[in-house]
Residue, then its C-alpha position, 0 to 999 in steps of 0.5 A: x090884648x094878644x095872648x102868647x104862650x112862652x114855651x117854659x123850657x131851658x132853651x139857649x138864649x138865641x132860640x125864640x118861641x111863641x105859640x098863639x092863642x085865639x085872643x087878641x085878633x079880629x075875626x068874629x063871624x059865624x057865631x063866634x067860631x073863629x074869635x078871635x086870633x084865627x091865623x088859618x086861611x082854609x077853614x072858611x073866615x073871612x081872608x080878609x080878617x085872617x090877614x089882618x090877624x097875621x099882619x098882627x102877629x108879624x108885629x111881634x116876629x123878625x120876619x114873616x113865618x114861612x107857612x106850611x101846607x099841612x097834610x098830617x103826613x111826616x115830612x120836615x120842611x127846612x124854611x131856609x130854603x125859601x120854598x113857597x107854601x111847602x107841603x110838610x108837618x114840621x118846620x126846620x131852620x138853622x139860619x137867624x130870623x126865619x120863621x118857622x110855623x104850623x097851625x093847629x086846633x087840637x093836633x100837638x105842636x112839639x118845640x125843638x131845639x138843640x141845646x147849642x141853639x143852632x138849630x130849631x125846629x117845630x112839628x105838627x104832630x096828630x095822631x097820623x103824623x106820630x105813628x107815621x114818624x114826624x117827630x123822629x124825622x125832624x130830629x134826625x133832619x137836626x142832625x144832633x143826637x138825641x141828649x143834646x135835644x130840648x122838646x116842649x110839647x104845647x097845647x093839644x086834646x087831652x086824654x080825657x076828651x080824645x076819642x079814638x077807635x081801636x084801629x088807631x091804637x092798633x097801629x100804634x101797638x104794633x109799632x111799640x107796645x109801651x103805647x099802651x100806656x096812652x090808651x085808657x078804655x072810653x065810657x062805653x067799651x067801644x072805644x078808647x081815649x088817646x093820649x097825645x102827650x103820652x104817644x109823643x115822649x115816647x117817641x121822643x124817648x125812642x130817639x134819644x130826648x130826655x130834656x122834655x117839657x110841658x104837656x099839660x094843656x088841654x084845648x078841648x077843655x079851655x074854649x075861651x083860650x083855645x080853638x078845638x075842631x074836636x070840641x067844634x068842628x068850625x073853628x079857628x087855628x093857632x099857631x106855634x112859632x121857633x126862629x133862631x136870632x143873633x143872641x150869644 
């Protein structure tokens, strides 16, 4: 039995998302470290299982997802250009049926769409990816002003579990000192826990998006459900899927 996660958000009728968990597929070598839904090719599985497990998901999908060569970087990529394996951290489509995708095993999948429902997209967002500007390109990429925006963030690492130094937070308090807010000091005074969820409204309040929903899942703290490369380093990855269909 697969597991989706429906995002819960007021999207128009025409715009589908979908965001995997790591239930319902057939990996399950190395100690269990990619059971059972892993979707990714480049974290050591067996190629043959992942291809089963995408053949699985694209049972459930209009079309086959157009996959990223994720790099942490801030590039949308629109998918209706039909470009092979793109390299970008956000999907973009404005046309029915295609299918865009990213993986993720603790970085935040961010759901856009606007609230017409001609347009989606979906974003890779790590910390290097928010402070570098993923989210804002994507919406400026959408061409649609920021009130008229839907956001849903997915599952990612909690603030209780994402250690980071102060190098990080740096970088984003030079960039808006309301990022403060997304720090909290870590046990020991070295170093701080970063709150993705936090660090990602902002920016979406940056650019105009007040219609944001979800942010309460965390993956580092849910090993049954979730893959988490903080948590275990080999593991898995899921996906986060938007496409637009026909439906008025």
């Amino acid at each position: 039995m697969h597991d989706w996660i429906i995002p819960d958000w007021p999207a128009p009728p025409s715009v589908k998302a979908i965001l995997t968990t790591r239930k319902g597929g057939v990996s399950r070598n190395q100690n269990g470290a990619y059971a059972e839904l892993n979707l990714g090719d480049h974290v050591g599985d067996d190629l043959l299982l992942v291809q089963q497990n995408r053949a699985l998901l694209r049972k459930y999908l209009p079309n086959d997802p157009y996959w990223l060569k994720q790099v942490h970087g801030a590039k949308p990529i629109w998918v209706d250009k039909n470009e092979v394996t793109p390299q970008g951290d956000a999907a973009l489509s404005c046309c029915s049926e295609k299918v865009c995708a990213i993986l993720m095993a603790d970085c935040l999948p961010v759901f856009l769409c606007d609230t017409a429902g001609s347009v989606v997209g979906v974003v890779h967002a790590g910390w290097r990816g928010l402070a570098a500007g993923v989210i804002e390109n994507s919406i400026a990429e959408m061409s649609s002003k920021g009130d008229e925006i839907i956001a849903w963030l997915g599952p990612a690492i909690g603030p209780k579990h994402f250690e980071v130094g102060e190098e990080v937070r740096e970088v984003f308090l030079k960039q808006d000192s309301k990022s403060s807010s997304a720090f909290t000091l870590s046990h020991d005074g070295n170093k701080w826990f970063a709150d993705l969820f936090t660090l990602a409204r902002l920016r979406l309040a940056e650019a105009g998006v007040t219609k944001v929903y979800g942010g309460n899942e965390c993956t580092f703290s849910n090993p049954l459900r979730f893959y988490s490369y903080r948590r275990d380093g080999k593991t898995g990855r899921m996906a986060a899927l938007i496409w637009l269909t026909d439906t008025i």
